[in-house]
PQR file with spaces between the fields and no chain letter, atoms N, CA, C, O and H, PARSE charges and radii, in Angstrom:
ATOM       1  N    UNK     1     -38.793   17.390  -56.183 -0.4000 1.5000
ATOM       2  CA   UNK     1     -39.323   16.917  -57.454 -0.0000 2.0000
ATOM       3  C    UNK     1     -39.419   15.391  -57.401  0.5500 1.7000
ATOM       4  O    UNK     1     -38.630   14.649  -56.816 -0.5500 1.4000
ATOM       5  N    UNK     2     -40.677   14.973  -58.211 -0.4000 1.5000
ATOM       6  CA   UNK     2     -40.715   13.439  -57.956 -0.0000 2.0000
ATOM       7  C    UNK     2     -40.430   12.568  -58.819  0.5500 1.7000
ATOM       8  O    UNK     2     -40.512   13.102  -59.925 -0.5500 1.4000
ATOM       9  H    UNK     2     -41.318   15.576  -58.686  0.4000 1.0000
ATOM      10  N    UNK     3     -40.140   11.516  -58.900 -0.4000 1.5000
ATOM      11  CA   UNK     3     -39.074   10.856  -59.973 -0.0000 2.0000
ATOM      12  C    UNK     3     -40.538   10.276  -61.025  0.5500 1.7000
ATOM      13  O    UNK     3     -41.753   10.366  -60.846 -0.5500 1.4000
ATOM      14  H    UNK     3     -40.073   11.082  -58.001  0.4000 1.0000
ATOM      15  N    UNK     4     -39.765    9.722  -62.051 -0.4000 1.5000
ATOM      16  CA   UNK     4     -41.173    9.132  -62.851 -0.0000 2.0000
ATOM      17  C    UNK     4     -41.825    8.100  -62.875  0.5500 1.7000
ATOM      18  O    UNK     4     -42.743    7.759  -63.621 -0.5500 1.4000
ATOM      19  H    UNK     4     -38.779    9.649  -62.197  0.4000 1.0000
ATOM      20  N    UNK     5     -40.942    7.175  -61.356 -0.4000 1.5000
ATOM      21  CA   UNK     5     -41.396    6.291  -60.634 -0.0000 2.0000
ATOM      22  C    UNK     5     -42.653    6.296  -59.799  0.5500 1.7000
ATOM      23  O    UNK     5     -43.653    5.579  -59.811 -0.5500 1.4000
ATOM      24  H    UNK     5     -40.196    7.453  -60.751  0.4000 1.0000
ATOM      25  N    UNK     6     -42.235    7.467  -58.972 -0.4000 1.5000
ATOM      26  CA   UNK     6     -42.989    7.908  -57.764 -0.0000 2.0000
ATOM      27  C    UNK     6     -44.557    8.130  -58.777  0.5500 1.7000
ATOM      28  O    UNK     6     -45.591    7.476  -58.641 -0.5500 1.4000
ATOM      29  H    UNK     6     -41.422    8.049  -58.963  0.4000 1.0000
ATOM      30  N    UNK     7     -44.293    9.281  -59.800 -0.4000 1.5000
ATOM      31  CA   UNK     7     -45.527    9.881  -60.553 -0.0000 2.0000
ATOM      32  C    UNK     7     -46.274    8.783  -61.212  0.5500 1.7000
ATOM      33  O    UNK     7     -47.463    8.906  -61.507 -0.5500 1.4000
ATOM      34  H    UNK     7     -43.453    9.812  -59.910  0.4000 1.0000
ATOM      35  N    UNK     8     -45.476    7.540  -61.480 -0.4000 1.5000
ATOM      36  CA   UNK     8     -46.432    6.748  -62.252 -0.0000 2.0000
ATOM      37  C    UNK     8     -47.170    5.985  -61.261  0.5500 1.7000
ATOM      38  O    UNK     8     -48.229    5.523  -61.688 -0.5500 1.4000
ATOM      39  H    UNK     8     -44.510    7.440  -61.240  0.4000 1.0000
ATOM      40  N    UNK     9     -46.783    5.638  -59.604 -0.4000 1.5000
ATOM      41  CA   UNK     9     -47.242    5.003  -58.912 -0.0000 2.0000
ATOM      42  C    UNK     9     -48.569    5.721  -58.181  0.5500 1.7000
ATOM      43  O    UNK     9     -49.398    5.172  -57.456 -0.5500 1.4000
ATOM      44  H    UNK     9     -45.923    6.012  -59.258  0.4000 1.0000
ATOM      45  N    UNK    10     -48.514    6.960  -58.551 -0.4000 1.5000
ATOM      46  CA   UNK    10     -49.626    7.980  -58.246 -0.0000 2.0000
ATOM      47  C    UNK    10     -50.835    7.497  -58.891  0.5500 1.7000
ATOM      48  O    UNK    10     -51.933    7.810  -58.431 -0.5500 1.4000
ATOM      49  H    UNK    10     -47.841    7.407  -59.140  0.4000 1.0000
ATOM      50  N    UNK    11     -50.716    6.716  -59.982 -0.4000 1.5000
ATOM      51  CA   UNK    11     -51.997    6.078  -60.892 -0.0000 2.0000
ATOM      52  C    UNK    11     -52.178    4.705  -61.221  0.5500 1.7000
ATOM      53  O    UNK    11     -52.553    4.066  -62.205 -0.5500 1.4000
ATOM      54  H    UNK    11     -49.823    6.462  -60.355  0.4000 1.0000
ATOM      55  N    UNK    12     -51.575    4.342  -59.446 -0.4000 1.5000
ATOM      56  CA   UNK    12     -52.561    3.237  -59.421 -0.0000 2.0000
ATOM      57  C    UNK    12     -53.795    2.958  -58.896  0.5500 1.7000
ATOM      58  O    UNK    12     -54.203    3.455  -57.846 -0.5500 1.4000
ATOM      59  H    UNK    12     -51.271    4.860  -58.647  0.4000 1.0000
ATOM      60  N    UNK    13     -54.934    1.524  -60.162 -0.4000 1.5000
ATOM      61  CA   UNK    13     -55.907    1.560  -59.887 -0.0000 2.0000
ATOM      62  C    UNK    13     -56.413    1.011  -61.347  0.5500 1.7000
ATOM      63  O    UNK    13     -55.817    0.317  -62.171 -0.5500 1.4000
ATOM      64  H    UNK    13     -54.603    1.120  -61.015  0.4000 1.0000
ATOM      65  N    UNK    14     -57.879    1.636  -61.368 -0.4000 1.5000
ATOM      66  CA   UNK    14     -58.615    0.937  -62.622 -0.0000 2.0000
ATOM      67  C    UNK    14     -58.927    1.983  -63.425  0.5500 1.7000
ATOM      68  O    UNK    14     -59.415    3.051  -63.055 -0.5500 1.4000
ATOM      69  H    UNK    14     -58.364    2.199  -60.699  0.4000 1.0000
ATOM      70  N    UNK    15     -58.579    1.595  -64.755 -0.4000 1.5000
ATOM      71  CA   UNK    15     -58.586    3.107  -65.517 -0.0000 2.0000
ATOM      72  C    UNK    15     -59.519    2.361  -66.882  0.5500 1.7000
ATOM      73  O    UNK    15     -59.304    1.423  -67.650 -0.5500 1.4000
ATOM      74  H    UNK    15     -58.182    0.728  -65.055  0.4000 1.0000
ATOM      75  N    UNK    16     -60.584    3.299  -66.695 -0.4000 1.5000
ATOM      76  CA   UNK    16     -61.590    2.676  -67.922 -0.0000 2.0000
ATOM      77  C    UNK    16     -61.658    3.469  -69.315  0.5500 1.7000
ATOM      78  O    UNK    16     -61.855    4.683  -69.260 -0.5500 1.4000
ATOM      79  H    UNK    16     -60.759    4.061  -66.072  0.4000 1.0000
ATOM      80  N    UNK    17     -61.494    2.795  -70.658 -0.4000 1.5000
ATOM      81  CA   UNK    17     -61.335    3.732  -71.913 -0.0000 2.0000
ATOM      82  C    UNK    17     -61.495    3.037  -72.864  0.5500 1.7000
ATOM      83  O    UNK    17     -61.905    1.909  -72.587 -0.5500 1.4000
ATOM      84  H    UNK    17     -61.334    1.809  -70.703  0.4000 1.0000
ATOM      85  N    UNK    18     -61.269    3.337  -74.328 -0.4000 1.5000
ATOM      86  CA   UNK    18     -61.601    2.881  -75.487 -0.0000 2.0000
ATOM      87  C    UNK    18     -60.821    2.633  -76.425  0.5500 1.7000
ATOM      88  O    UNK    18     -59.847    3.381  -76.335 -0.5500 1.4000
ATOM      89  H    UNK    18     -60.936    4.253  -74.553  0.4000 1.0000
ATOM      90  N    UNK    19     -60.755    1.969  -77.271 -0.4000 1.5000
ATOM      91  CA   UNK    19     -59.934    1.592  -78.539 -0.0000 2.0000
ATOM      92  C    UNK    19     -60.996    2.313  -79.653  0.5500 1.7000
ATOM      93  O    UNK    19     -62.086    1.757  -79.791 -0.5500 1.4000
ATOM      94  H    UNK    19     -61.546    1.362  -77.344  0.4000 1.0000
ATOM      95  N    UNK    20     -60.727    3.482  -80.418 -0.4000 1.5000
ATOM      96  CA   UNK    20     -61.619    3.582  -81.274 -0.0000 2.0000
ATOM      97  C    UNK    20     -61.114    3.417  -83.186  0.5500 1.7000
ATOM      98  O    UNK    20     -59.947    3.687  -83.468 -0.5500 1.4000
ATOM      99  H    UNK    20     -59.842    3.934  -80.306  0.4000 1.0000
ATOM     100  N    UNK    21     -61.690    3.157  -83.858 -0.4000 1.5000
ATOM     101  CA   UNK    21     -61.443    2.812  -85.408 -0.0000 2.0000
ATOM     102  C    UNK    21     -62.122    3.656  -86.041  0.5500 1.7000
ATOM     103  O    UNK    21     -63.334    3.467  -86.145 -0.5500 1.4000
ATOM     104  H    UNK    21     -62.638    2.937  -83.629  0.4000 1.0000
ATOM     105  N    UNK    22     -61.479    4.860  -86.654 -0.4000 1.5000
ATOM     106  CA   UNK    22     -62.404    5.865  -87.431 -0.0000 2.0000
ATOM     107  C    UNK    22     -61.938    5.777  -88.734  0.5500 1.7000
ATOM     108  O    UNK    22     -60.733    5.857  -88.972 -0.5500 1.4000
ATOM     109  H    UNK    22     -60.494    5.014  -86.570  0.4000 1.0000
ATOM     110  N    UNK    23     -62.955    5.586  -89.799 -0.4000 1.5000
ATOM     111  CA   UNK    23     -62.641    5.485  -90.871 -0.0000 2.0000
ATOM     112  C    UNK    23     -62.049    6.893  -91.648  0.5500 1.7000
ATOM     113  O    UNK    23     -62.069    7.911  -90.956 -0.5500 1.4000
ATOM     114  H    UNK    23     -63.935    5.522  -89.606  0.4000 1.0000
ATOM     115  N    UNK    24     -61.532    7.008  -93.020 -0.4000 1.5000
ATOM     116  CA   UNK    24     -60.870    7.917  -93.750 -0.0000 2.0000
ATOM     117  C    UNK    24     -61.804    9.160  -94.094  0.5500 1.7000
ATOM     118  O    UNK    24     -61.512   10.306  -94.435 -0.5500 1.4000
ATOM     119  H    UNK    24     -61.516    6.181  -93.582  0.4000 1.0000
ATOM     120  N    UNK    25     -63.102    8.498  -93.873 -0.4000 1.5000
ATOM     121  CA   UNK    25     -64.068   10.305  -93.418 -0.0000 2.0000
ATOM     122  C    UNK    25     -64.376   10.619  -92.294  0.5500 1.7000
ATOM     123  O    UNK    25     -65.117   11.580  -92.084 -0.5500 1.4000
ATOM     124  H    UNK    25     -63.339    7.567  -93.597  0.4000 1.0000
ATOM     125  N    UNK    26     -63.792    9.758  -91.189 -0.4000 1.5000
ATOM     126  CA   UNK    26     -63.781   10.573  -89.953 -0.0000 2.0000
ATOM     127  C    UNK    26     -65.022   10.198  -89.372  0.5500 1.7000
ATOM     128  O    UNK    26     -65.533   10.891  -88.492 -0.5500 1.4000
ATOM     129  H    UNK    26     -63.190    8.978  -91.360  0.4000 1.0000
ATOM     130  N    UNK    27     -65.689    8.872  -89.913 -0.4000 1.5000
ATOM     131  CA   UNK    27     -66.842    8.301  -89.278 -0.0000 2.0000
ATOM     132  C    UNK    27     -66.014    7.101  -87.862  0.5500 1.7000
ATOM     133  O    UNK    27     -64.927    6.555  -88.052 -0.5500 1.4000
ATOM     134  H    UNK    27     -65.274    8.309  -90.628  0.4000 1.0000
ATOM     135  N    UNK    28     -66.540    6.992  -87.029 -0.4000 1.5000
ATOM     136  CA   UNK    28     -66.204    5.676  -85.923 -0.0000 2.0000
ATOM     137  C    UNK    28     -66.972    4.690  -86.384  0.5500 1.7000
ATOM     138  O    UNK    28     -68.202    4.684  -86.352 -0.5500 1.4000
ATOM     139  H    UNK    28     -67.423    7.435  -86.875  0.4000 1.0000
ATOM     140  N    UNK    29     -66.088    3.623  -86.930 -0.4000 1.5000
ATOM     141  CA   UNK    29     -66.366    2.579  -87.516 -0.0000 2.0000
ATOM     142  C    UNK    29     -66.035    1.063  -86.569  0.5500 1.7000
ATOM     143  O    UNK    29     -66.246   -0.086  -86.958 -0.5500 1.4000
ATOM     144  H    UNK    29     -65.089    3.628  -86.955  0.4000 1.0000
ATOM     145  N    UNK    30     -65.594    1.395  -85.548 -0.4000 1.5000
ATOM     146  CA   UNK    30     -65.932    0.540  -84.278 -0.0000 2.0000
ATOM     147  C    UNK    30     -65.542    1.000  -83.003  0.5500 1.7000
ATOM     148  O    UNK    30     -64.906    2.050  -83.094 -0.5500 1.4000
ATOM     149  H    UNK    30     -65.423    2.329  -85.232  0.4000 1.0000
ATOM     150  N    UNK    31     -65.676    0.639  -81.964 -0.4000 1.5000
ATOM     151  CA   UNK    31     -65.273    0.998  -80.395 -0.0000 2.0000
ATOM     152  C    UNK    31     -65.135    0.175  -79.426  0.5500 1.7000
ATOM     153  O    UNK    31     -66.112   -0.216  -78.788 -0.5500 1.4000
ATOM     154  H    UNK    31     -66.193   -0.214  -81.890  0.4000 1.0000
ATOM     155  N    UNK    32     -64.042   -0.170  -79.197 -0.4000 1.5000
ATOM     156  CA   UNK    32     -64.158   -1.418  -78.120 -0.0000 2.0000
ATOM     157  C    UNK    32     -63.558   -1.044  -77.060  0.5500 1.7000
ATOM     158  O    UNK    32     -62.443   -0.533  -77.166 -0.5500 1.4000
ATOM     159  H    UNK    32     -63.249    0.148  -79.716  0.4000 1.0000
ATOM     160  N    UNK    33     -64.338   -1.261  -75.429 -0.4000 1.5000
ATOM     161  CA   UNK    33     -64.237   -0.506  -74.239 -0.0000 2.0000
ATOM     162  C    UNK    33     -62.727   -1.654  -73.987  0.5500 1.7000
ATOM     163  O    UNK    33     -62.286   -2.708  -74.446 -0.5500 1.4000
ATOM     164  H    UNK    33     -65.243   -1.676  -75.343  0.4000 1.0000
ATOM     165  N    UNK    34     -62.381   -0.638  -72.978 -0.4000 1.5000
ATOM     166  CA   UNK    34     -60.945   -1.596  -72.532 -0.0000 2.0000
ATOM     167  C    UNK    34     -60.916   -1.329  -70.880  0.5500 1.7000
ATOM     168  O    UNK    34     -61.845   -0.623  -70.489 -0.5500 1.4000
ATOM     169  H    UNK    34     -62.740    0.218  -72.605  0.4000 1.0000
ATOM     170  N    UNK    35     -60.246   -1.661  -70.146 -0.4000 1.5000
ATOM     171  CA   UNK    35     -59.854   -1.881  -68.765 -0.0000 2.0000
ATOM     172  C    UNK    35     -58.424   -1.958  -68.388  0.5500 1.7000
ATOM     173  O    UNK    35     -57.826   -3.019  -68.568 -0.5500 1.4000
ATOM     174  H    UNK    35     -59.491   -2.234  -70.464  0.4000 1.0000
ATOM     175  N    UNK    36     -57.636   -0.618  -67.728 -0.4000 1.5000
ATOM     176  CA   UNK    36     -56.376   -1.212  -67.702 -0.0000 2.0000
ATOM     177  C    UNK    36     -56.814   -1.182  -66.447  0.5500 1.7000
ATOM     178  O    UNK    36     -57.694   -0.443  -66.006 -0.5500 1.4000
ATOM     179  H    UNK    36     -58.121    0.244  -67.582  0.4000 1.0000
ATOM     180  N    UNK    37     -55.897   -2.382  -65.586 -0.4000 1.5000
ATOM     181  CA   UNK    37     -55.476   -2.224  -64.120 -0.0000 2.0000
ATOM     182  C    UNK    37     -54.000   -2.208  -63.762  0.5500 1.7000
ATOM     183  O    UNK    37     -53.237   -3.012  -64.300 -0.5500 1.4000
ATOM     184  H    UNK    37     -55.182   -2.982  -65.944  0.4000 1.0000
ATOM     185  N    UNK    38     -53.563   -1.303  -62.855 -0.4000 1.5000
ATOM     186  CA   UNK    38     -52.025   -1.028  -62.459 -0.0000 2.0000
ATOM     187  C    UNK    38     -51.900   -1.389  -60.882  0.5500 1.7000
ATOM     188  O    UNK    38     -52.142   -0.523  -60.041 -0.5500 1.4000
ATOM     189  H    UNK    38     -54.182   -0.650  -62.418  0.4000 1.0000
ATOM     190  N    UNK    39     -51.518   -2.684  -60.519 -0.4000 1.5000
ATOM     191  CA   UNK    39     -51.624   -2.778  -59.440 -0.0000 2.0000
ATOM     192  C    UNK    39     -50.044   -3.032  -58.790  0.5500 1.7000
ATOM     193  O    UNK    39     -49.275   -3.697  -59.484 -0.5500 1.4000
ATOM     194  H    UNK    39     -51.321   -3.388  -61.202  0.4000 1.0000
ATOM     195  N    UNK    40     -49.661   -2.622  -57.753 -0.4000 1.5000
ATOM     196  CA   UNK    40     -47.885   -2.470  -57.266 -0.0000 2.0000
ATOM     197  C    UNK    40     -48.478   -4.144  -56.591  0.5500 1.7000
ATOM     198  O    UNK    40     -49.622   -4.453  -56.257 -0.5500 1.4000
ATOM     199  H    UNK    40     -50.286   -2.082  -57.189  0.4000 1.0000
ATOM     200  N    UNK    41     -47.250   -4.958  -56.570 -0.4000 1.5000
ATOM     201  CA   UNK    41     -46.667   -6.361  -56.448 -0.0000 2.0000
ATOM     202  C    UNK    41     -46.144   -6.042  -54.859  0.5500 1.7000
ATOM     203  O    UNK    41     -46.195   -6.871  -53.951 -0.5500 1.4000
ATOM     204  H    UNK    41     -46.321   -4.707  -56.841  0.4000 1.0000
ATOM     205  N    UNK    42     -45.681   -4.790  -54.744 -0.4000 1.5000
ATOM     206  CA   UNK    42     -44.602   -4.486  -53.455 -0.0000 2.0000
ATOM     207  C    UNK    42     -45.107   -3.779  -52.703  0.5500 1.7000
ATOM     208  O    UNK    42     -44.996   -2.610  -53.070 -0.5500 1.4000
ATOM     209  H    UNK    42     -45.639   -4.117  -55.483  0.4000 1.0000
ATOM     210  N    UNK    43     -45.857   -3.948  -51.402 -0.4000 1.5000
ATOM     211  CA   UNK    43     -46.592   -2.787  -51.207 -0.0000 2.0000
ATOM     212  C    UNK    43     -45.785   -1.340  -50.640  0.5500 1.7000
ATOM     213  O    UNK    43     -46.381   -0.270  -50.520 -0.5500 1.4000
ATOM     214  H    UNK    43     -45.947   -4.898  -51.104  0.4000 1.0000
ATOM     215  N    UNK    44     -44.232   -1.545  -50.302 -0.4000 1.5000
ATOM     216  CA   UNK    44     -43.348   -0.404  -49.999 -0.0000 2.0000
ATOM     217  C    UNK    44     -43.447    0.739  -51.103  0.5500 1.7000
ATOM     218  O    UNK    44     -43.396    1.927  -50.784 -0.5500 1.4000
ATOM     219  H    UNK    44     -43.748   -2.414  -50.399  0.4000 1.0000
ATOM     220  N    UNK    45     -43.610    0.265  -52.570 -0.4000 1.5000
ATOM     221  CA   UNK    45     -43.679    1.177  -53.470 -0.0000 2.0000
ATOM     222  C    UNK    45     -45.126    2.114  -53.626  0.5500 1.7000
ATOM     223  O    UNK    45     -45.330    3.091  -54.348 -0.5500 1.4000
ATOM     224  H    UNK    45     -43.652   -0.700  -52.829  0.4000 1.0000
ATOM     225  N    UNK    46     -45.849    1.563  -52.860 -0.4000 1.5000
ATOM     226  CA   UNK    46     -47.536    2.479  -52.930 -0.0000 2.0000
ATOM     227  C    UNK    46     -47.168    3.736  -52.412  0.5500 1.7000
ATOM     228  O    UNK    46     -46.107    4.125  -51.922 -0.5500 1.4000
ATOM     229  H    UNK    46     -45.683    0.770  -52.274  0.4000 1.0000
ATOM     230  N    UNK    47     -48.195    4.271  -52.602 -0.4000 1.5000
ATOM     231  CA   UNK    47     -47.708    5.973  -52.389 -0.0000 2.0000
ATOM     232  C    UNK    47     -48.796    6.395  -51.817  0.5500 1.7000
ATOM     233  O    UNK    47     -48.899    7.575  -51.480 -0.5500 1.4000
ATOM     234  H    UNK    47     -49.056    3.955  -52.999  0.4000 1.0000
């Protein structure tokens, strides 16, 4: 079994998604794209 170290290092990289704002009838009342990047500092910890 792999620790929740190991599993989170499984997703490194560039992960593309959204911030969305839906108003109180359930309309999207804005959307702003986002960018996370997860990059390891150490390269012993890459997987």
């Amino acid at each position: 079994m792999k620790t929740q170290w190991e599993n989170f290092l499984q997703n490194l990289g560039e992960w593309h998604g959204s911030f969305t704002k839906i108003s109180a009838q359930g309309d999207i009342v804005e959307d702003t794209p986002s960018i996370l990047i997860l990059e390891s500092l150490d390269d012993q910890n890459k997987t």
